[in-house]
MARMISE-351937 format. One record per residue: x, y, z of N, C-alpha, C in turn; residue number from 0; residue in one letter. Coordinates in nm, 2 decimals, decimal comma, m for minus. Example, Ala and Ser with C-alpha at 12.3 -4.5 7.8 and 13.67 -1.06 7.14 Angstrom:
<pts>
PT/n_east/n_north/n_up/ca_east/ca_north/ca_up/c_east/c_north/c_up/nr/rest
PT/1,32/m0,57/0,78/1,23/m0,45/0,78/1,32/m0,33/0,78/0/A
PT/1,28/m0,22/0,71/1,37/m0,11/0,71/1,29/0,00/0,79/1/S
</pts>
This chain:
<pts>
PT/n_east/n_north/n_up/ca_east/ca_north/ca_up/c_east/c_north/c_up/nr/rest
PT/9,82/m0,73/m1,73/9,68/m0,69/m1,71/9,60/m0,77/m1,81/0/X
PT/9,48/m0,83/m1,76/9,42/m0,90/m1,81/9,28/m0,84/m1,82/1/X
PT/9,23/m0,83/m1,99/9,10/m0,81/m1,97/8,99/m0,94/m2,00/2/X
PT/8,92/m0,91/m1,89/8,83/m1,01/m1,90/8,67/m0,97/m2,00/3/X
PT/8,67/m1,04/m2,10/8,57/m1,01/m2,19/8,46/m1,16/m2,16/4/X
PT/8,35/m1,12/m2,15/8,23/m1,15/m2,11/8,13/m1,18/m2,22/5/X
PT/8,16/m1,28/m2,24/8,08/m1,25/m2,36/7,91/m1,30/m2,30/6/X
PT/7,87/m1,21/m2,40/7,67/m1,26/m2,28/7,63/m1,37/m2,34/7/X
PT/7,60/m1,43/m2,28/7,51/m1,55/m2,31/7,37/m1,53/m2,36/8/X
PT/7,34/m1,59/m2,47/7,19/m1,62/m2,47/7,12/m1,63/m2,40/9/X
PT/7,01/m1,52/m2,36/6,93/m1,58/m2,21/6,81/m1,69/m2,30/10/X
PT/6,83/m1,83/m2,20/6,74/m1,91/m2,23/6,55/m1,82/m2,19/11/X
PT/6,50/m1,85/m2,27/6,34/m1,84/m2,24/6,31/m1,88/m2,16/12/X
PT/6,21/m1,77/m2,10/6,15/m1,85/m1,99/6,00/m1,93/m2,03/13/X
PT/5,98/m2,03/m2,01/5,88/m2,06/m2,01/5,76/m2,12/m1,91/14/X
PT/5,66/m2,07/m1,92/5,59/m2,09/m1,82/5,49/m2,23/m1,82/15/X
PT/5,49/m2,24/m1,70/5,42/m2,46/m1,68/5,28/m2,43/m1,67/16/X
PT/5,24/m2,44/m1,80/5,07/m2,39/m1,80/4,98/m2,47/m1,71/17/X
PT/5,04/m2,59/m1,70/4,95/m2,72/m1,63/4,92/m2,68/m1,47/18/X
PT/5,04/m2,60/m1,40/4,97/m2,58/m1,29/4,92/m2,43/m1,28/19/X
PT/4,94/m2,34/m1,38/4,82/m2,23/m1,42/4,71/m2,28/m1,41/20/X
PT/4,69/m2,39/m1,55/4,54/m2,45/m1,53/4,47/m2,49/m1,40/21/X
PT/4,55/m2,55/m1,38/4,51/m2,66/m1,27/4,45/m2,53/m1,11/22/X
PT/4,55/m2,43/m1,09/4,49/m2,34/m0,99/4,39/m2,25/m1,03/23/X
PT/4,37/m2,24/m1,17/4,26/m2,21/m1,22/4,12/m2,22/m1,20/24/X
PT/4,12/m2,38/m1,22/4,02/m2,46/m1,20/3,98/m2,47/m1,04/25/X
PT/4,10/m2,48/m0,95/4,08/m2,47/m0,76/4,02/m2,40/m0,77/26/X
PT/4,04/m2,23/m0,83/3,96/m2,12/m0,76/3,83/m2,13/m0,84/27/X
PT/3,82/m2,21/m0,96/3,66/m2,20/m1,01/3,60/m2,29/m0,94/28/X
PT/3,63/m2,40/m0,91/3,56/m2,49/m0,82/3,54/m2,47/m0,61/29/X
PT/3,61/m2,39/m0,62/3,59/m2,31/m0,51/3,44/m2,22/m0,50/30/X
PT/3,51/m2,12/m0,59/3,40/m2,06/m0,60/3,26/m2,08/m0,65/31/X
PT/3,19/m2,20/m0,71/3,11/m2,24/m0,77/3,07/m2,32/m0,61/32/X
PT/3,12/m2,35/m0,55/3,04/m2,47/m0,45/3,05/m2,37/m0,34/33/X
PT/3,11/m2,27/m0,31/3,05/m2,20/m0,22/3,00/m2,07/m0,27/34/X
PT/2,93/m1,99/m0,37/2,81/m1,94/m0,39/2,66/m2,00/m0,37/35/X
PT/2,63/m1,93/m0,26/2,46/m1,90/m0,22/2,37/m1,83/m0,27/36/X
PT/2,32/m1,87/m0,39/2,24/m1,71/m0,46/2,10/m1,69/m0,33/37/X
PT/2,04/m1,58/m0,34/1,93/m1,52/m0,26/1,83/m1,60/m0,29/38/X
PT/1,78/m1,62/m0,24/1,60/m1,69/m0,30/1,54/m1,61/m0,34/39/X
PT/1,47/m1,63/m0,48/1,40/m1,54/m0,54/1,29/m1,48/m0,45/40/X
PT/1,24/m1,54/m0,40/1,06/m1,48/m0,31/1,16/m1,31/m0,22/41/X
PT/1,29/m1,38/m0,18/1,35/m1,22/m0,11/1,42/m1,10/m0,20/42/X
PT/1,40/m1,13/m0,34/1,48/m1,00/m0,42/1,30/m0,95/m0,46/43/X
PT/1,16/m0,94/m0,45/1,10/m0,91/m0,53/1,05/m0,79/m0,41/44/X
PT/1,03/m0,66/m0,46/1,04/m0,55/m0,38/0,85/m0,52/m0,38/45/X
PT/0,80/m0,53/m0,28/0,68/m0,48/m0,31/0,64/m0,39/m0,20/46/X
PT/0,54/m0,29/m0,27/0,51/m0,15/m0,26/0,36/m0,18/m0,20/47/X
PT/0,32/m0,22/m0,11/0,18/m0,23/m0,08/0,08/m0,13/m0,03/48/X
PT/m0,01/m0,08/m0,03/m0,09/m0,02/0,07/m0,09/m0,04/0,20/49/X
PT/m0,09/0,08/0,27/m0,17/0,05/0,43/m0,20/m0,03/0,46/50/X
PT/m0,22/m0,09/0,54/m0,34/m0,16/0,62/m0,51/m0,04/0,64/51/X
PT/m0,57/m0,12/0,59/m0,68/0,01/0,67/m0,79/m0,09/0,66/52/X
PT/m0,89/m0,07/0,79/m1,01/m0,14/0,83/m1,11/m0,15/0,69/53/X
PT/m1,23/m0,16/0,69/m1,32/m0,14/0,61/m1,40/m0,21/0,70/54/X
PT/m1,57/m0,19/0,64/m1,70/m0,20/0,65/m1,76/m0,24/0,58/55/X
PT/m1,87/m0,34/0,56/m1,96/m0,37/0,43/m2,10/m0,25/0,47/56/X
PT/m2,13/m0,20/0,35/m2,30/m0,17/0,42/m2,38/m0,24/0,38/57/X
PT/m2,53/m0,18/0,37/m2,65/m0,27/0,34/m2,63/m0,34/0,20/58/X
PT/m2,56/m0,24/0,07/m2,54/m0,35/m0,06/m2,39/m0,41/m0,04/59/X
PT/m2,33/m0,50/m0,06/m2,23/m0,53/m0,08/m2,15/m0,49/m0,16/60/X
PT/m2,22/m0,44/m0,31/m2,12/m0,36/m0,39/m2,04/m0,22/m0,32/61/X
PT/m2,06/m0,21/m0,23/m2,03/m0,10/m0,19/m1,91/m0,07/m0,05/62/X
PT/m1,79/m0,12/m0,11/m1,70/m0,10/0,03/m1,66/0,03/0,10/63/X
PT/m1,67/0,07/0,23/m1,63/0,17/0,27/m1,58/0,16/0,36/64/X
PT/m1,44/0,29/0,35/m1,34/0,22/0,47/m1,42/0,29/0,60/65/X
PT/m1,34/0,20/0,69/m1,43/0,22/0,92/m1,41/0,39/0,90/66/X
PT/m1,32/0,46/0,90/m1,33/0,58/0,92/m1,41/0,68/0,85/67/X
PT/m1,45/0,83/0,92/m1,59/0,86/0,86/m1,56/0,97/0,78/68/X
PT/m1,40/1,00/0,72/m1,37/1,07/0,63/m1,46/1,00/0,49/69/X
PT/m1,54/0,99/0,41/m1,58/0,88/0,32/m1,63/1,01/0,22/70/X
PT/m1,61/1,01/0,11/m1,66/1,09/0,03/m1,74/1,02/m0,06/71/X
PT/m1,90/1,10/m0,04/m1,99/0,99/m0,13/m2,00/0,98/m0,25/72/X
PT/m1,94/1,10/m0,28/m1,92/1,08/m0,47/m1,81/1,00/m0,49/73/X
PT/m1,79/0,96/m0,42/m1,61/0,85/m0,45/m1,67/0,76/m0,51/74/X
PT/m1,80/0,70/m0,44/m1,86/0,56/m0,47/m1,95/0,55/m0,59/75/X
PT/m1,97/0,69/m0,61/m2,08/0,68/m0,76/m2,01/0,62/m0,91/76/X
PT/m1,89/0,63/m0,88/m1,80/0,57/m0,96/m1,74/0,46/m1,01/77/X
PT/m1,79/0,35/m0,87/m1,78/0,23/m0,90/m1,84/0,14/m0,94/78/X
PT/m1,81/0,02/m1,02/m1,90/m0,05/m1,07/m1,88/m0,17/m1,05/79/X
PT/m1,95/m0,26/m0,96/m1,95/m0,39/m0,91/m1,97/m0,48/m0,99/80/X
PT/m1,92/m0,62/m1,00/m1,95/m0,75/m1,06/m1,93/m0,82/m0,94/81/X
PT/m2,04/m0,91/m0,92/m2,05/m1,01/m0,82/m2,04/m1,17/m0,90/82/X
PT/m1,98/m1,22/m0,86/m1,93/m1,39/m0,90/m1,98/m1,47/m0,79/83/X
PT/m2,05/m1,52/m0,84/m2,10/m1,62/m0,71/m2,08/m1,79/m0,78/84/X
PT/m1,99/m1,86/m0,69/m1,95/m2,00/m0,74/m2,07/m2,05/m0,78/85/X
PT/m2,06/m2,18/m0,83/m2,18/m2,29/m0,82/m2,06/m2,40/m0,74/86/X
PT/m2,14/m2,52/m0,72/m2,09/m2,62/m0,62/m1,94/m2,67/m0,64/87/X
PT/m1,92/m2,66/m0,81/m1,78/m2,73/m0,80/m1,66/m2,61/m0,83/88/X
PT/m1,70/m2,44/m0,80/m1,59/m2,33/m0,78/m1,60/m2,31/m0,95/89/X
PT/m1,70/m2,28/m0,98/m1,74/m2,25/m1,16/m1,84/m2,18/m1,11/90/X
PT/m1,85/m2,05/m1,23/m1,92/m1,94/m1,24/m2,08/m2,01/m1,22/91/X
PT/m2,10/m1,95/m1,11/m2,24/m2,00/m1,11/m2,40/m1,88/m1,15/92/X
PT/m2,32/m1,77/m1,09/m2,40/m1,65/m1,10/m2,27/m1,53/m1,12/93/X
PT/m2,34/m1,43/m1,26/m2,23/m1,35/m1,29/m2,35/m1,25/m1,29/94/X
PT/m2,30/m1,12/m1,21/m2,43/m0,99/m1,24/m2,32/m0,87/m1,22/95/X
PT/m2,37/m0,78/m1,33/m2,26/m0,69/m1,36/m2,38/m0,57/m1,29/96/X
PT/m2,33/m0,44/m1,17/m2,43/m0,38/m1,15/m2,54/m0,47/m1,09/97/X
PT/m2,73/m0,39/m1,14/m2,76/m0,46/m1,12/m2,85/m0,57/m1,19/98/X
PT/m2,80/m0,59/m1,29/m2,82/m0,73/m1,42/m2,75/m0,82/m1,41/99/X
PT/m2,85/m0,91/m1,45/m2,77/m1,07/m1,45/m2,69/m1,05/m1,58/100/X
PT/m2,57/m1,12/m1,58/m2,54/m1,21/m1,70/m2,51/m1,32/m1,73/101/X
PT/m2,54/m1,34/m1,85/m2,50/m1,52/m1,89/m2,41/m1,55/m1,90/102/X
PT/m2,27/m1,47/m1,94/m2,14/m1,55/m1,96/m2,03/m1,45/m1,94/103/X
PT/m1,89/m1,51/m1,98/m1,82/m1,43/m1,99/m1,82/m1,31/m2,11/104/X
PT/m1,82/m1,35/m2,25/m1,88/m1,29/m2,31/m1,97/m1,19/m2,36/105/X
PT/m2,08/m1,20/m2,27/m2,18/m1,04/m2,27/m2,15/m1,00/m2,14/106/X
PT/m2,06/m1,02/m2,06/m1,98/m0,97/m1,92/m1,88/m0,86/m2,02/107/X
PT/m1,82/m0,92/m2,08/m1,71/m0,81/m2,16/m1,81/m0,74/m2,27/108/X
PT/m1,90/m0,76/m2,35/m1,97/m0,63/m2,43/m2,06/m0,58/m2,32/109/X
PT/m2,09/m0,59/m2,18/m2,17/m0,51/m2,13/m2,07/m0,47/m2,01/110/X
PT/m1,97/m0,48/m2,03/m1,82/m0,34/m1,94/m1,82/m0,25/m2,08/111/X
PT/m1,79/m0,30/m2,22/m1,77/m0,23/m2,31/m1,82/m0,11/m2,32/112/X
PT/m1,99/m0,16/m2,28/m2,10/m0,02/m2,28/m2,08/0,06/m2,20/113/X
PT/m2,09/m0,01/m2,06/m2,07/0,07/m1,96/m1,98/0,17/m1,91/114/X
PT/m1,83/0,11/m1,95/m1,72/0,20/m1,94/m1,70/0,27/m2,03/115/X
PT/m1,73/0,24/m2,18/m1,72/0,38/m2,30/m1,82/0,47/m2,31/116/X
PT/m1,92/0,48/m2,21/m2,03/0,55/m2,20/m2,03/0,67/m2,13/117/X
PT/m2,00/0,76/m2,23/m1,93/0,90/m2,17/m2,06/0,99/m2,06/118/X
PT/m2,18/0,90/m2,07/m2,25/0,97/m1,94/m2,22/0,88/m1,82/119/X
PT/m2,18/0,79/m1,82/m2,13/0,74/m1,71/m2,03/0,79/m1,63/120/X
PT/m2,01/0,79/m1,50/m1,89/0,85/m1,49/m1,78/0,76/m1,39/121/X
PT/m1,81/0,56/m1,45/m1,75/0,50/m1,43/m1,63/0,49/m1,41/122/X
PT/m1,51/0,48/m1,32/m1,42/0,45/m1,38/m1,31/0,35/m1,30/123/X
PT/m1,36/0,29/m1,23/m1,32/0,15/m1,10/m1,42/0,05/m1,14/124/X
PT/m1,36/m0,10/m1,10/m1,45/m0,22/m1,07/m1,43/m0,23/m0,94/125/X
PT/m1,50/m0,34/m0,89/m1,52/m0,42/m0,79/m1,56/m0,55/m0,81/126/X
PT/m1,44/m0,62/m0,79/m1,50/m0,78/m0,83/m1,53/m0,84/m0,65/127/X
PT/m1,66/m0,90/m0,67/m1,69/m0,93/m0,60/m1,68/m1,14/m0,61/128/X
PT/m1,64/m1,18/m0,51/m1,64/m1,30/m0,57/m1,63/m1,37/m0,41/129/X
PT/m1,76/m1,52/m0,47/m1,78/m1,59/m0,35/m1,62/m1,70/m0,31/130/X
PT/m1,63/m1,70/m0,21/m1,52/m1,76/m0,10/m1,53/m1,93/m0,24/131/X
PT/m1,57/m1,98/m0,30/m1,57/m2,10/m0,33/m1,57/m2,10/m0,44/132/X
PT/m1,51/m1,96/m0,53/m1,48/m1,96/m0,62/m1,33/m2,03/m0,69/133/X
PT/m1,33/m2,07/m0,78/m1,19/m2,12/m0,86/m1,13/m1,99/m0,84/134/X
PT/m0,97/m2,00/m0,89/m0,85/m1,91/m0,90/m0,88/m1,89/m1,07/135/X
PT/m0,87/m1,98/m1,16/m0,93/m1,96/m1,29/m1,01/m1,90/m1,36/136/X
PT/m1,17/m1,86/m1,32/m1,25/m1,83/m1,36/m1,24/m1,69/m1,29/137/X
PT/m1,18/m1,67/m1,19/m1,19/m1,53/m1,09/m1,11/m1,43/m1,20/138/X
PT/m0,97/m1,52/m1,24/m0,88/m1,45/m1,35/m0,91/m1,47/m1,49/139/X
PT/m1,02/m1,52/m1,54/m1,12/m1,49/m1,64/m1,18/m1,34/m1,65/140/X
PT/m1,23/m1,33/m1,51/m1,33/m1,22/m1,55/m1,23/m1,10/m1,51/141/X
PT/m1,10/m1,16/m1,43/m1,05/m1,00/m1,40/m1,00/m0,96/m1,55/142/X
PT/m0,93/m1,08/m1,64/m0,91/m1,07/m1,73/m0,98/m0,96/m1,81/143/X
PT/m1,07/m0,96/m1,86/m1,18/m0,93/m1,92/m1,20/m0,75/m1,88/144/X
PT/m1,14/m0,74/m1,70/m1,21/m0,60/m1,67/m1,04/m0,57/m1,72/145/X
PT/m0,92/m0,59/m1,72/m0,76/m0,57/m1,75/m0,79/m0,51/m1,90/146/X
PT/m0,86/m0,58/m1,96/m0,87/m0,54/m2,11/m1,01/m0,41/m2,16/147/X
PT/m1,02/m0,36/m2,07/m1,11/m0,20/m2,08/m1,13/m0,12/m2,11/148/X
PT/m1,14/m0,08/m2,21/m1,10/0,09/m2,21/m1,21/0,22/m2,15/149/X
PT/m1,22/0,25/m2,07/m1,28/0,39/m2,02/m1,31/0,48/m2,14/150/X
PT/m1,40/0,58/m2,14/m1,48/0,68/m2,22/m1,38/0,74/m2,30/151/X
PT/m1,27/0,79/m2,21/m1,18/0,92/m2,25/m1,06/0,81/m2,36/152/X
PT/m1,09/0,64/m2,34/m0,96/0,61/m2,46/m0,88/0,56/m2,35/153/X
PT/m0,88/0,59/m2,20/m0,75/0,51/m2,15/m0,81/0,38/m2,07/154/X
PT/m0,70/0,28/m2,08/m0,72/0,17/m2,00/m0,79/0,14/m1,83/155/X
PT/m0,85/0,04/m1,84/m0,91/0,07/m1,71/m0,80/m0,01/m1,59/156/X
PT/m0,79/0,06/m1,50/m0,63/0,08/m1,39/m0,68/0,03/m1,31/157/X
PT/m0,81/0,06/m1,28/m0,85/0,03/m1,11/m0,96/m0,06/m1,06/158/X
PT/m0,88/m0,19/m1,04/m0,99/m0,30/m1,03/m0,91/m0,36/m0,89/159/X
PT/m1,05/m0,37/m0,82/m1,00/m0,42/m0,69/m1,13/m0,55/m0,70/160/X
PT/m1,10/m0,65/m0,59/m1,13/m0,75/m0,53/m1,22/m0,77/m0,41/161/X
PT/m1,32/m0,82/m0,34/m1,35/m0,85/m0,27/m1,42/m0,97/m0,21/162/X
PT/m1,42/m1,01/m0,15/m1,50/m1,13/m0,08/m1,61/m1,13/m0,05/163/X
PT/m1,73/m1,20/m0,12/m1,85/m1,20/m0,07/m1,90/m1,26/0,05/164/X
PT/m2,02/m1,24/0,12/m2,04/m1,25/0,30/m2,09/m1,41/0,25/165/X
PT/m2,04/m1,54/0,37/m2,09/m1,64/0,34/m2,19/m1,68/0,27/166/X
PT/m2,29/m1,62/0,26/m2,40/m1,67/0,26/m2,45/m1,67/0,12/167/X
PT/m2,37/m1,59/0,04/m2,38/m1,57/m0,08/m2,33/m1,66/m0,16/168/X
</pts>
């Protein structure tokens, strides 16, 4: 009888061939890098708009009111108009806050200052009114101007809307 003794061998290491690790590494990064599509920005921006709803000019222009005859007239006592009317090259040609002229940007912002911290007023909306041939610059000047407001009570003024003056103006 024979015993057979075994003796164990050293197991050699394994070692692994990093080169074609790397190398399929790199396939799936270069894969994946040439076929990602990111979204176009203009389709991730989520906006919240208003209705659609008609409106009306009446006899003053400061004064928009929507087609339907739900209209509450104290709503309107509350607004306060600035009309911008270009001059020939889309520059402030005519600036009238209410119903006064003004000269500039300038006394446009210390005569909102009055008007809106003036706790008998019971301001608390704009309405920029601005002719069809106005600049994008100067329009965002003066909205500028109404963004930085504060109302009677201490809070910022929220509610500034836009309009378009009738040709002719």
């Amino acid at each position: 009888m024979f015993i057979v003794i075994r003796r164990r061998s050293k197991q050699a290491n394994v070692e692994l061939n990093l080169a074609a690790m790397l190398d399929m590494a790199f396939q799936l990064l270069t894969f994946f890098i040439l076929t990602f599509k990111p979204a176009p920005i203009e389709g991730q921006i989520d906006l919240h708009l208003p209705p659609a709803q008609s409106a009306r000019m009446t006899q003053t222009p400061s004064r928009i009111i929507p087609a339907n005859d739900e209209v509450d007239p104290l709503r309107e006592l509350n607004l306060l108009p600035i009309r911008v009317v270009a001059n020939g090259s889309g520059q402030i040609g005519e600036l009238v806050l209410g119903d006064g002229s003004v000269e500039g940007l300038l006394q446009l912002d210390q005569r909102l200052k009055l008007a809106l911290g003036d706790g008998h007023n019971r301001f608390d909306r704009v309405v920029i009114e601005a002719s069809a041939g106005l600049q994008y610059q100067p329009l965002m000047q003066v909205m500028d101007i109404c963004a930085h407001q504060k109302l009677a009570d201490g809070k910022r003024l929220t509610s500034v809307s836009l309009a378009e003056l009738p040709n002719g103006e």
